[in-house]
KEKOL-175705 format. One record per residue: x, y, z of N, C-alpha, C, O in turn; residue number from 0; residue in one letter; chain. Coordinates in steps of 0.05 Angstrom, whole numbers, plus 5000, padded with zeros to 4 digits. Layout:
(atom (X Y Z) (X Y Z) (X Y Z) (X Y Z) NUM A A) ...
***
This chain:
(atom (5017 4976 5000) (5000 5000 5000) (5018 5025 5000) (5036 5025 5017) 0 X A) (atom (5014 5054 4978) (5029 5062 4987) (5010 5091 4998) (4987 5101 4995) 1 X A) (atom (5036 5099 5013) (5028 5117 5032) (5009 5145 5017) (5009 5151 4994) 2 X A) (atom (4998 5154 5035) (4978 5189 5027) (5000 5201 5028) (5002 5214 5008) 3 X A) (atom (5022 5203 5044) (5038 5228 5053) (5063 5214 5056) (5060 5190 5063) 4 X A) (atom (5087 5221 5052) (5115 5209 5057) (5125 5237 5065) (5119 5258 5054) 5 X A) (atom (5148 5232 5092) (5157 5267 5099) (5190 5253 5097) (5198 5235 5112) 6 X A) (atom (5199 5260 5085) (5236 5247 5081) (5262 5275 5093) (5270 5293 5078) 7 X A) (atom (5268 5271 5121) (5298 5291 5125) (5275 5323 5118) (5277 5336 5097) 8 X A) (atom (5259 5327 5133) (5251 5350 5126) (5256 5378 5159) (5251 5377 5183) 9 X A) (atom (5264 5391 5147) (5278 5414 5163) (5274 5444 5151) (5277 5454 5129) 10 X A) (atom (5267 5453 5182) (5261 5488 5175) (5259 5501 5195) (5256 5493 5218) 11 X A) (atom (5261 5520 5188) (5262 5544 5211) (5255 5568 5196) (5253 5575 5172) 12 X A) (atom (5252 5583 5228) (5243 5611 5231) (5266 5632 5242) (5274 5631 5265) 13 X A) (atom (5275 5650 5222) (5300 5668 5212) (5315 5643 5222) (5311 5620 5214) 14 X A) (atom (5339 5654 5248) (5361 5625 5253) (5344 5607 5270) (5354 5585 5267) 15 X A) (atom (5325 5605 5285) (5314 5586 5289) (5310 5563 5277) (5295 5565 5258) 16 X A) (atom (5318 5540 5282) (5310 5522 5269) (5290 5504 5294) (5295 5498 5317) 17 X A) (atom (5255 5497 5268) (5239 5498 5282) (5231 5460 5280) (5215 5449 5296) 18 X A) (atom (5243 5451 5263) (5234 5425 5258) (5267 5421 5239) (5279 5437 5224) 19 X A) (atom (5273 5390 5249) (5302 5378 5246) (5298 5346 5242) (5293 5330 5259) 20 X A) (atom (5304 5342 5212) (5299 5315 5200) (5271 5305 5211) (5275 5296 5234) 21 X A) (atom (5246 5303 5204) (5231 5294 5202) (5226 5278 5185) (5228 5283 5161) 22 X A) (atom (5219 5253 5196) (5216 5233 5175) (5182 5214 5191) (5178 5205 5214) 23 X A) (atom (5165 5214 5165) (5151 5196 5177) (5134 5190 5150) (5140 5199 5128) 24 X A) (atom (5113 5172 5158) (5091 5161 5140) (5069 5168 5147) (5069 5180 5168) 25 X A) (atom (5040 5165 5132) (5010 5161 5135) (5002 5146 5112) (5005 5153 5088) 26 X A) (atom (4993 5128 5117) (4981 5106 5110) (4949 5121 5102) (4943 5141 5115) 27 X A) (atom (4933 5113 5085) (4908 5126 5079) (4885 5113 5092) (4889 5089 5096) 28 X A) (atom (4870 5120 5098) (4849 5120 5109) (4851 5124 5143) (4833 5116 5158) 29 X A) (atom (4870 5134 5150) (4876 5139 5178) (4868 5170 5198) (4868 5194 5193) 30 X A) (atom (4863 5161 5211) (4856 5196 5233) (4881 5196 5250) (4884 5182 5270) 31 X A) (atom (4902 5216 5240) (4920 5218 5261) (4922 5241 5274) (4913 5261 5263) 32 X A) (atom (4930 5241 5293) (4933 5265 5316) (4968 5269 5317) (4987 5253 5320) 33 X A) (atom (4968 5302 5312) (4995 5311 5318) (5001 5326 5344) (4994 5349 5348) 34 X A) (atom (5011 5314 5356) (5015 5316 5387) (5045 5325 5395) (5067 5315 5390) 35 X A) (atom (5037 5348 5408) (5072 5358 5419) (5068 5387 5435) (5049 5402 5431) 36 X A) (atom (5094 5395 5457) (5090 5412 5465) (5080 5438 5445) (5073 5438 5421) 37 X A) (atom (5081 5459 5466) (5084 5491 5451) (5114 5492 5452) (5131 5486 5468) 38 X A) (atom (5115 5506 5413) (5139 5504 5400) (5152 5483 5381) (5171 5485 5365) 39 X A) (atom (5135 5462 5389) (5146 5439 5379) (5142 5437 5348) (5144 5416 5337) 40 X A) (atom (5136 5459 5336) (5134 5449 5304) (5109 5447 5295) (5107 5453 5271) 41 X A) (atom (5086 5440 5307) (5068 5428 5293) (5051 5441 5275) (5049 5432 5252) 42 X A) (atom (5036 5464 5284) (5032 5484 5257) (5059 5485 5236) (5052 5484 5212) 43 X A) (atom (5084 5487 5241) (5100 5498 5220) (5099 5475 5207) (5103 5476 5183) 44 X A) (atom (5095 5452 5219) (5103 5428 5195) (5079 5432 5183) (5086 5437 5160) 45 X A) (atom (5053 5433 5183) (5033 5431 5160) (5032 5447 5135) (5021 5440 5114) 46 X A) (atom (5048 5473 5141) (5050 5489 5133) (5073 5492 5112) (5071 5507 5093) 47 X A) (atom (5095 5473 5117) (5113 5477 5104) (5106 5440 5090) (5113 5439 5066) 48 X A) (atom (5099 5426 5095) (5080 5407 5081) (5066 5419 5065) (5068 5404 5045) 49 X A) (atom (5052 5437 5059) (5041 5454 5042) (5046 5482 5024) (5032 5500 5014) 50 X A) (atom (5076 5476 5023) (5088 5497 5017) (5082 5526 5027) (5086 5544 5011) 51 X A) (atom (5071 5536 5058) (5066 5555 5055) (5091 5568 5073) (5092 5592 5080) 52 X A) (atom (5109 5550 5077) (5131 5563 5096) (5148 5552 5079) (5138 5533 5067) 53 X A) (atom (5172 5557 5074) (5203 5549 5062) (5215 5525 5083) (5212 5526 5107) 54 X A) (atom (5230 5504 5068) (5239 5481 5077) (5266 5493 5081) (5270 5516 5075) 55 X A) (atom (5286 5478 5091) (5312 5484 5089) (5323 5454 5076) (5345 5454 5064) 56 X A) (atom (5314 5438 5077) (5311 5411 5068) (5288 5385 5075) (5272 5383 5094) 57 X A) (atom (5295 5365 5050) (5280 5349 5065) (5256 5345 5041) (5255 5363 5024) 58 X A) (atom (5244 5330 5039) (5212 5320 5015) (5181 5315 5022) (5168 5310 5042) 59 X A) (atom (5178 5317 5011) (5147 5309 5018) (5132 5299 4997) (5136 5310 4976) 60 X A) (atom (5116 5279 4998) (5101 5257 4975) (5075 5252 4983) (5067 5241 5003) 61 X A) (atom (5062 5263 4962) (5030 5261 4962) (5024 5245 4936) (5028 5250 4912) 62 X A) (atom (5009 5214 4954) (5005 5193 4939) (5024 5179 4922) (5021 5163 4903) 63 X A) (atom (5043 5187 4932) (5070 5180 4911) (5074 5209 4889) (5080 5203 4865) 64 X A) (atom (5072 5226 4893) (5074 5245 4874) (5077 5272 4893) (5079 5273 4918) 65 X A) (atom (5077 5299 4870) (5080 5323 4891) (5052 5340 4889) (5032 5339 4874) 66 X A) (atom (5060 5356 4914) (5036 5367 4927) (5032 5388 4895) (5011 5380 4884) 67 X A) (atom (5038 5399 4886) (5020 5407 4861) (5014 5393 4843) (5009 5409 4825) 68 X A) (atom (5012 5374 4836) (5000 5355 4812) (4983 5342 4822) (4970 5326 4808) 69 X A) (atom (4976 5345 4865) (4947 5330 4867) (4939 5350 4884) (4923 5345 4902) 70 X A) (atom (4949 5375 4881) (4935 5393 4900) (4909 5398 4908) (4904 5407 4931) 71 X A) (atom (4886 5390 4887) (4863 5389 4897) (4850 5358 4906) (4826 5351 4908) 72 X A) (atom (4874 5343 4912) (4861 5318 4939) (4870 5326 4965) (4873 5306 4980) 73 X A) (atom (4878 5355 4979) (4885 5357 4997) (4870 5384 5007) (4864 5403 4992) 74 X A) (atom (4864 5382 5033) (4838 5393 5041) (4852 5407 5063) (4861 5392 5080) 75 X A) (atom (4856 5441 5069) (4873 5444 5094) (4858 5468 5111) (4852 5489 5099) 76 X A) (atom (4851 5466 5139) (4832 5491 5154) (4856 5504 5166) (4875 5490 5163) 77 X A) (atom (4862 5526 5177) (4887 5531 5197) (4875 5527 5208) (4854 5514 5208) 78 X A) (atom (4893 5549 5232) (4883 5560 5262) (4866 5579 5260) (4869 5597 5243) 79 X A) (atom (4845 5578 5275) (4816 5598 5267) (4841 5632 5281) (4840 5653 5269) 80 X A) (atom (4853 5629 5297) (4865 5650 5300) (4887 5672 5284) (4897 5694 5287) 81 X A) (atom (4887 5650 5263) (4901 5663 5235) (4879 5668 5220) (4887 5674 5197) 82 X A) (atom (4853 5669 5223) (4841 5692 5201) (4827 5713 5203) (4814 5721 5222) 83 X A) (atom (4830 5722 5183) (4818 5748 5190) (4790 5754 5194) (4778 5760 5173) 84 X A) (atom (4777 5755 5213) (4755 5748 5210) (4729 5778 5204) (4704 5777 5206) 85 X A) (atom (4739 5792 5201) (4727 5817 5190) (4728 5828 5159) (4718 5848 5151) 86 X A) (atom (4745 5807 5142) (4730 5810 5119) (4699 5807 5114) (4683 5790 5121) 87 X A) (atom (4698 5823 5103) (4660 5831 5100) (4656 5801 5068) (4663 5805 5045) 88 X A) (atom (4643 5772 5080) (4635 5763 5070) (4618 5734 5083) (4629 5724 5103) 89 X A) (atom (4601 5724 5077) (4582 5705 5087) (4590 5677 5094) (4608 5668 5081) 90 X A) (atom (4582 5666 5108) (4580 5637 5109) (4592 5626 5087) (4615 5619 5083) 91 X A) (atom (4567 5627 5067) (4558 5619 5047) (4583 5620 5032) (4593 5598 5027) 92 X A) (atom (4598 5645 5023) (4611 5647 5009) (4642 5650 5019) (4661 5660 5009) 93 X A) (atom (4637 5636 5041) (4672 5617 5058) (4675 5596 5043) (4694 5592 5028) 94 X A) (atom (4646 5573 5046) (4650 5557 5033) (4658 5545 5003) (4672 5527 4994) 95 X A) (atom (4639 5570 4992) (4642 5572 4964) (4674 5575 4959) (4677 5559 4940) 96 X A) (atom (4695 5583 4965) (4722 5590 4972) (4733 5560 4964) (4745 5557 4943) 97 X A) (atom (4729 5545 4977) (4736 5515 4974) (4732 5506 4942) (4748 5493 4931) 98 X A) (atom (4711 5514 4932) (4708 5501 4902) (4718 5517 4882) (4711 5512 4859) 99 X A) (atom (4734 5535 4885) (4748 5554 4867) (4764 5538 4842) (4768 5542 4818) 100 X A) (atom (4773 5513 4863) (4792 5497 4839) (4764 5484 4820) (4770 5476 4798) 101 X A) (atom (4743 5483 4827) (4718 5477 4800) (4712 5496 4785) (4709 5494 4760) 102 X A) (atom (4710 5516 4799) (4688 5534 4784) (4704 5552 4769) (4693 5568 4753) 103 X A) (atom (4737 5551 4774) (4753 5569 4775) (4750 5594 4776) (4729 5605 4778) 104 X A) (atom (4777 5608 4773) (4782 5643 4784) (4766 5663 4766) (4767 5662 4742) 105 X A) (atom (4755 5675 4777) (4740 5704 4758) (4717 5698 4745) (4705 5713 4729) 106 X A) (atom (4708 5666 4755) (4676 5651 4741) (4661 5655 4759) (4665 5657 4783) 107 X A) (atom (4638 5658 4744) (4613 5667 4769) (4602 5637 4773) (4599 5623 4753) 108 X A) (atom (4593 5626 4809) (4589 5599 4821) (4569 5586 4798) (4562 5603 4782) 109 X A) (atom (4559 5561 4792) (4539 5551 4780) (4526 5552 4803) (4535 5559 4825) 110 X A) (atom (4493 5539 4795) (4471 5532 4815) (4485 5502 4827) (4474 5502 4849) 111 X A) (atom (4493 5489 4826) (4516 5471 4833) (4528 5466 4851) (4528 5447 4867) 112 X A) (atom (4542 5488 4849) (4573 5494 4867) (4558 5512 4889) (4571 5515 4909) 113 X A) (atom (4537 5523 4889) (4523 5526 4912) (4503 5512 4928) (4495 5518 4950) 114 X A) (atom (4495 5483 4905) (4485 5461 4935) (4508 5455 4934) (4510 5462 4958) 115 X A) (atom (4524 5450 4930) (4546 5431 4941) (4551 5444 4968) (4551 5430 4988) 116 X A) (atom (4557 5480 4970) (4569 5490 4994) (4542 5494 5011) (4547 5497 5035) 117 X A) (atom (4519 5495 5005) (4502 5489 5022) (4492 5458 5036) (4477 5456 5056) 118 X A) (atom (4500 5443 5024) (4502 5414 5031) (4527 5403 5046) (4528 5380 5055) 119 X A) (atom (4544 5420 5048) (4568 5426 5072) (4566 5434 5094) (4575 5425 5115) 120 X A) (atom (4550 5458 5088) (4542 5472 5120) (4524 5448 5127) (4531 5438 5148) 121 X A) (atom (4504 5438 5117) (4479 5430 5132) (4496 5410 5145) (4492 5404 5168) 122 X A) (atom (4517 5396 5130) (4535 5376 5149) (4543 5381 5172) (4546 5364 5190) 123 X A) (atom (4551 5416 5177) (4561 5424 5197) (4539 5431 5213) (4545 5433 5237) 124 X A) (atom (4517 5433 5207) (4492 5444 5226) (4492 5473 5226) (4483 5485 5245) 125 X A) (atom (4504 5487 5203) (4509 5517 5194) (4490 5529 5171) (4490 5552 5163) 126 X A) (atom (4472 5502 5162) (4462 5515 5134) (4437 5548 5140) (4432 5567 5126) 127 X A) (atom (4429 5541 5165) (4416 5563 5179) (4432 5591 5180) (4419 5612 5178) 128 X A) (atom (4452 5592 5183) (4478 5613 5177) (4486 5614 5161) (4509 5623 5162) 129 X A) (atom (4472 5606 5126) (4488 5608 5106) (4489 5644 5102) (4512 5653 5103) 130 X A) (atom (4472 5662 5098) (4476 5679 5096) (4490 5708 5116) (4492 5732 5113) 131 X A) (atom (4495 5691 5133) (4506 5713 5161) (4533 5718 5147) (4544 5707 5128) 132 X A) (atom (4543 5743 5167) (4565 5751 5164) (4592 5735 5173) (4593 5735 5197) 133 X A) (atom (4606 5727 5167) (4628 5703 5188) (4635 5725 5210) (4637 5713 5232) 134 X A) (atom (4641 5756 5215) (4650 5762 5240) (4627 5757 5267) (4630 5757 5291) 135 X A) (atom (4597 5753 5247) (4582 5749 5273) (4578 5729 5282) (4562 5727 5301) 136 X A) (atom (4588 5709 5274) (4593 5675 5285) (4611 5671 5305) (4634 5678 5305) 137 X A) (atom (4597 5658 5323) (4617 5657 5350) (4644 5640 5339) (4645 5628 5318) 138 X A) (atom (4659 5642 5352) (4682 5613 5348) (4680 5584 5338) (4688 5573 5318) 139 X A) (atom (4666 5576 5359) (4657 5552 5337) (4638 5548 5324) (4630 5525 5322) 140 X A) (atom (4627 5566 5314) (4611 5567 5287) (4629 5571 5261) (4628 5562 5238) 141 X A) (atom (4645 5584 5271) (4669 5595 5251) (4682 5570 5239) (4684 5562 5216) 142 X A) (atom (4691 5560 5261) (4705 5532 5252) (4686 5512 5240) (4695 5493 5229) 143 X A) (atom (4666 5515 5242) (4644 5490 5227) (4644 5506 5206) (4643 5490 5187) 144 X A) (atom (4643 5527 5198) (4646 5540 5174) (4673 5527 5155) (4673 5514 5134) 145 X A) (atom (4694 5535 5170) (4721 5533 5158) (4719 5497 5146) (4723 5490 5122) 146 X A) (atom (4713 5479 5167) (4700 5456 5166) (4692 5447 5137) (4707 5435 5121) 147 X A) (atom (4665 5456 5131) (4648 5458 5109) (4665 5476 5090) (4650 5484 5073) 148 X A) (atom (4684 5484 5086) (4701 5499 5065) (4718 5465 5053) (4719 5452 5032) 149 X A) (atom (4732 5463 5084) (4750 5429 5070) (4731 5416 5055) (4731 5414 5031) 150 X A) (atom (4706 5404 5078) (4689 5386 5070) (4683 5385 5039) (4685 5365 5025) 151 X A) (atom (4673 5413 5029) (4662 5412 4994) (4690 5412 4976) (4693 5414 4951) 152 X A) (atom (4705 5411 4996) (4735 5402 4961) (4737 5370 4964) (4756 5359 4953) 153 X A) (atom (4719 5357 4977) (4716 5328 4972) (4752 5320 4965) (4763 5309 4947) 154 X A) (atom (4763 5332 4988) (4789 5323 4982) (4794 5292 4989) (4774 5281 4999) 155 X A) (atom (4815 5278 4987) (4822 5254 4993) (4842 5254 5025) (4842 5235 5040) 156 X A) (atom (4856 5276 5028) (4890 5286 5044) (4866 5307 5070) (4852 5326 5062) 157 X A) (atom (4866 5300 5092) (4858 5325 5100) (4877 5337 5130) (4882 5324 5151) 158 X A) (atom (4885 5364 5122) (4911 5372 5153) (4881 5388 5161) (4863 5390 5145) 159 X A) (atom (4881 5397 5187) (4871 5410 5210) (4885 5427 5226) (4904 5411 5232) 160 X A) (atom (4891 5451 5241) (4907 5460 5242) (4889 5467 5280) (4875 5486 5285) 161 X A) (atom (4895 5449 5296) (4879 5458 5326) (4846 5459 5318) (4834 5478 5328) 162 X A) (atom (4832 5443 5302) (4815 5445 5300) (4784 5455 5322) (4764 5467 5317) 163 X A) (atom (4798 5440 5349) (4777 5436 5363) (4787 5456 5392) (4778 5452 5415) 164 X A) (atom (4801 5470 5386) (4817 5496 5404) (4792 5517 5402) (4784 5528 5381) 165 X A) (atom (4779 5523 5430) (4761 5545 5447) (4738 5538 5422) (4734 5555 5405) 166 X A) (atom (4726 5515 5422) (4696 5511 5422) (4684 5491 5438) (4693 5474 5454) 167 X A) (atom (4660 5499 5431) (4641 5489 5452) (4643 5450 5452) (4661 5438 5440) 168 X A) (atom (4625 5439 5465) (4622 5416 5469) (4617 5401 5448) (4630 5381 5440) 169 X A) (atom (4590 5412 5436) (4574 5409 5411) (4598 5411 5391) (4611 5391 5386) 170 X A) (atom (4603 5429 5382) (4613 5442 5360) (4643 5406 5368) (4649 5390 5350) 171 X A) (atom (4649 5407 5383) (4678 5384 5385) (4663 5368 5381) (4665 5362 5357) 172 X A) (atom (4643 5352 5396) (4633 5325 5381) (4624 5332 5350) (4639 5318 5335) 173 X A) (atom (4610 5344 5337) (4605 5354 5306) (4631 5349 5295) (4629 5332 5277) 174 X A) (atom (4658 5359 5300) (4668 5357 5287) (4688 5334 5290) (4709 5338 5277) 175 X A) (atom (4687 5321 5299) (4698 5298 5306) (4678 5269 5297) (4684 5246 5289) 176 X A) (atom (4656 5281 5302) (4639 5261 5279) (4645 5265 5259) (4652 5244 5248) 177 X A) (atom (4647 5278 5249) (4653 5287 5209) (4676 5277 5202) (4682 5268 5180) 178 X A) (atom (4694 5279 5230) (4725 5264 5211) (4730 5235 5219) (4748 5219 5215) 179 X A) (atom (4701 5233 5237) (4710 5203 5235) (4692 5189 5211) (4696 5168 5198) 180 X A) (atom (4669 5209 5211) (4656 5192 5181) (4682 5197 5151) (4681 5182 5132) 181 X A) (atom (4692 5208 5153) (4713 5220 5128) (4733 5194 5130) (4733 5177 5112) 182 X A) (atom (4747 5192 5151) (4761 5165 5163) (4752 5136 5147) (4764 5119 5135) 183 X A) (atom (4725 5139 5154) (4714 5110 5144) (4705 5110 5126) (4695 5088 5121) 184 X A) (atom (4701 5130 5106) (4701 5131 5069) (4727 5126 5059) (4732 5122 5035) 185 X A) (atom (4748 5126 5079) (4777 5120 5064) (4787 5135 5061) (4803 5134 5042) 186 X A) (atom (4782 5167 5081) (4804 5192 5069) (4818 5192 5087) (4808 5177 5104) 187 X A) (atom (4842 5204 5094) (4860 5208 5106) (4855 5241 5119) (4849 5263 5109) 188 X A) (atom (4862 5231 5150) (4865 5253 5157) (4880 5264 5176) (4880 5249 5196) 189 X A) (atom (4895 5285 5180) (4917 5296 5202) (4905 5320 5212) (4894 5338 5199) 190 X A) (atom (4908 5318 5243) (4902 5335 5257) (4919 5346 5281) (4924 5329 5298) 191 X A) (atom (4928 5371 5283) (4943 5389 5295) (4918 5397 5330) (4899 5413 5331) 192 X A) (atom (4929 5380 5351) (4907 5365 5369) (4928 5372 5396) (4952 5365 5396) 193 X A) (atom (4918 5386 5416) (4923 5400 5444) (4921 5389 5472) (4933 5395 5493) 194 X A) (atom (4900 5370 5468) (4892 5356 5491) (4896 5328 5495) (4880 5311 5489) 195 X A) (atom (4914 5324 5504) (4927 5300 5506) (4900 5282 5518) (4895 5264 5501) 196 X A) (atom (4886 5280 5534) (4871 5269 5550) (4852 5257 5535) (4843 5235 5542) 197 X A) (atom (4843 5271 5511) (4825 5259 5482) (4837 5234 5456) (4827 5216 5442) 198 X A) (atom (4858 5244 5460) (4887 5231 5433) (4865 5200 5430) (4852 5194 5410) 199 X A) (atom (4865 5181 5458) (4857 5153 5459) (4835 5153 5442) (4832 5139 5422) 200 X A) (atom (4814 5175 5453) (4781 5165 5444) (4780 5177 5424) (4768 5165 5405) 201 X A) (atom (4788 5200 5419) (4796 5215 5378) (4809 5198 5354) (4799 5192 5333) 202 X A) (atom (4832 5192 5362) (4848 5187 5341) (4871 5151 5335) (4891 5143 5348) 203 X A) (atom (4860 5141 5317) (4874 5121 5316) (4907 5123 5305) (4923 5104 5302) 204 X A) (atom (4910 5140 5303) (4938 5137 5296) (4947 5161 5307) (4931 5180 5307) 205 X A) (atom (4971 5166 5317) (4993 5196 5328) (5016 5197 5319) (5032 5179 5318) 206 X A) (atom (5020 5224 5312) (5051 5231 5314) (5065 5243 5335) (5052 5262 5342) 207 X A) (atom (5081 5242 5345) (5086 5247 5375) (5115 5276 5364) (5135 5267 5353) 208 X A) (atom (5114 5296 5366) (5131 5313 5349) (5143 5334 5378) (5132 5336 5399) 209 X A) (atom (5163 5343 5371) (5181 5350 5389) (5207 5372 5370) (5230 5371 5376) 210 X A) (atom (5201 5381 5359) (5223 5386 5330) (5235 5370 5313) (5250 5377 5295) 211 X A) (atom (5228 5347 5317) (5238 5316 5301) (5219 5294 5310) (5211 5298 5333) 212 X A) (atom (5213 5283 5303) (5196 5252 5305) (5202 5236 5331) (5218 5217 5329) 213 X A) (atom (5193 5241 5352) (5188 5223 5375) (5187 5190 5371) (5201 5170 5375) 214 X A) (atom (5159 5196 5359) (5140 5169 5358) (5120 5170 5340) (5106 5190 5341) 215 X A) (atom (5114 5150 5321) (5095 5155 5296) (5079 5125 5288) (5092 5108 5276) 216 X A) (atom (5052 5119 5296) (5041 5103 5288) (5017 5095 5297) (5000 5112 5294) 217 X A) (atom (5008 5071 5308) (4983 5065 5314) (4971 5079 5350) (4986 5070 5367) 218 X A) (atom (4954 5094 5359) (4951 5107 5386) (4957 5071 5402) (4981 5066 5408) 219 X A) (atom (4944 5056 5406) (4942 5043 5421) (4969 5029 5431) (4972 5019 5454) 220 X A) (atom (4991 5030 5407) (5028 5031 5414) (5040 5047 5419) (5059 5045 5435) 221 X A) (atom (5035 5062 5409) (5056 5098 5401) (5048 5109 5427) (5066 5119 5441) 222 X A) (atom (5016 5110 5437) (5013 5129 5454) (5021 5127 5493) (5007 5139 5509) 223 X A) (atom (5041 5112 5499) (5055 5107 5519) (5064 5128 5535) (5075 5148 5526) 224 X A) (atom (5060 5123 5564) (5065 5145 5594) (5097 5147 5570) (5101 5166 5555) 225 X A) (atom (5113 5127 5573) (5144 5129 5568) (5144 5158 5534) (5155 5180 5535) 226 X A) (atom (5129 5144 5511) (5137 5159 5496) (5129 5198 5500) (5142 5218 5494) 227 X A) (atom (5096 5196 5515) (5093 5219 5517) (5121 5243 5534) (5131 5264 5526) 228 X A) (atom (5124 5229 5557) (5144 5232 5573) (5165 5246 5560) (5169 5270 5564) 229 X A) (atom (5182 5226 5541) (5204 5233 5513) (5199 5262 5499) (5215 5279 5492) 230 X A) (atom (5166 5263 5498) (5165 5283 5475) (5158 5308 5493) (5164 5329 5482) 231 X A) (atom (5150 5309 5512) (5144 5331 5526) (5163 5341 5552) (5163 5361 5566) 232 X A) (atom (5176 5319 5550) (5199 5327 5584) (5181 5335 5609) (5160 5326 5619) 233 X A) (atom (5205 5363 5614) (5189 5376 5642) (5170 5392 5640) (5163 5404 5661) 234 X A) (atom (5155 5399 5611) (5129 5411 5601) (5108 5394 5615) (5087 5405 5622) 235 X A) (atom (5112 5367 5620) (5081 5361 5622) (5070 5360 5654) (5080 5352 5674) 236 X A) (atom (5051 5369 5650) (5031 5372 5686) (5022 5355 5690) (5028 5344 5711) 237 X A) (atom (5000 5343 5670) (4970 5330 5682) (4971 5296 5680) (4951 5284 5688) 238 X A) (atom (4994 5279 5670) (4997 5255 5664) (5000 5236 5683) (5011 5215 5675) 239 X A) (atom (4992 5237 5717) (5002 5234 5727) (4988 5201 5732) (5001 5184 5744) 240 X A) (atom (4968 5197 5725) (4949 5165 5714) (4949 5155 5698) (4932 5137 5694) 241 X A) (atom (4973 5164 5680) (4975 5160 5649) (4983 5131 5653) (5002 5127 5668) 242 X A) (atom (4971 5111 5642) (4985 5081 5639) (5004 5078 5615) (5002 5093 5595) 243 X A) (atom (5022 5057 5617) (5043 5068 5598) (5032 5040 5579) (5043 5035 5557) 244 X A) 
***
């Protein structure tokens, strides 16, 4: 089988900072993995520079056996809701629509189409009632079920998450954790950039345990050990103190 994602000697940094040092790992497709690691440890910058949006200093990356622009639209990516801007003056509705750009392409006006599709996104999210609101008047996690339903309608295959489930509600975390586990079990692949260690077990079948280089990378129920967490977090961690190894 070959892998969704291959990361080969990949390294980068911020000015002399260097923020991530030889990373090497796999994802296997149809998997929900969780990227797990202190603050600092890389994990936004690796998705990022996985996606060309940060400069490598070395190092590869392989999508489906191939590169990230020749399958760029099987890869589905939300940030951090705290990287956007959220006072551009535009709707729900037309966040989503944002996602199908690679259909409808640049400077074309949407078909009747390409707007059930992005209304058939929200209703996934429980947002289709908010298609027409403004996104600054959506609380937080409305926002993110928005951003959500943006991945969701590029019916990508690859999906990164960037702290998906960071300062929302209860609801809004089970919603969206249903969605990627139904995505999971259609056979897509998905990575998620994930804070709360205490969830990793009942979220996610697979982890990467990241630290500026690769800890630990594979199935939760092996990888996720008192010993390895320990490795990757040092004297950062507080709350592990029932952690079975």
């Amino acid at each position: 089988m070959l892998p969704a994602l291959s990361v080969n000697g990949l390294s980068a940094s911020y000015q002399k900072n260097k923020v991530l040092d030889d990373v090497n790992f796999d994802v296997n497709p149809g998997t929900l993995t969780s990227i797990v690691g202190p603050n600092g440890a890389g994990k936004s910058t690796l998705l990022k520079v996985m996606l060309d949006l940060h400069p490598k200093l070395s190092g590869s990356v392989s999508y489906f056996d191939s590169t990230y622009y020749k399958v760029k639209s099987r890869v589905g990516y939300v940030p951090q809701r705290g990287s956007v801007d959220w006072d551009f003056p535009t709707n729900a509705l037309d966040v989503v629509m944002m996602g199908l750009y690679g259909q409808i392409g640049w400077l074309r006006w949407p078909k009747r189409i390409h707007r059930e599709k992005a209304m058939n996104a929200l209703d996934k999210m429980g947002m289709a009632d908010y298609a027409g609101r403004q996104i600054s008047q959506l609380s937080g996690g409305q926002q993110q079920r928005v951003f959500l339903a943006r991945a969701l309608v590029q019916d990508a295959d690859l999906y990164f998450l960037d702290e998906p489930l960071a300062g929302v509600d209860a609801a809004t975390e089970r919603a969206i954790m249903d969605t990627l586990k139904t995505l999971k079990s259609n056979g897509r692949t998905v990575m998620v950039v994930h804070h709360d260690l205490q969830t990793v077990e009942d979220y996610f079948d697979h982890v990467l345990l990241l630290n500026r280089t690769v800890v630990a990378n594979g199935s939760t129920n092996e990888i996720f050990t008192k010993e390895n967490i320990f490795r990757t977090y040092g004297g950062s961690l507080r709350w592990m103190g029932e952690k079975s190894g």
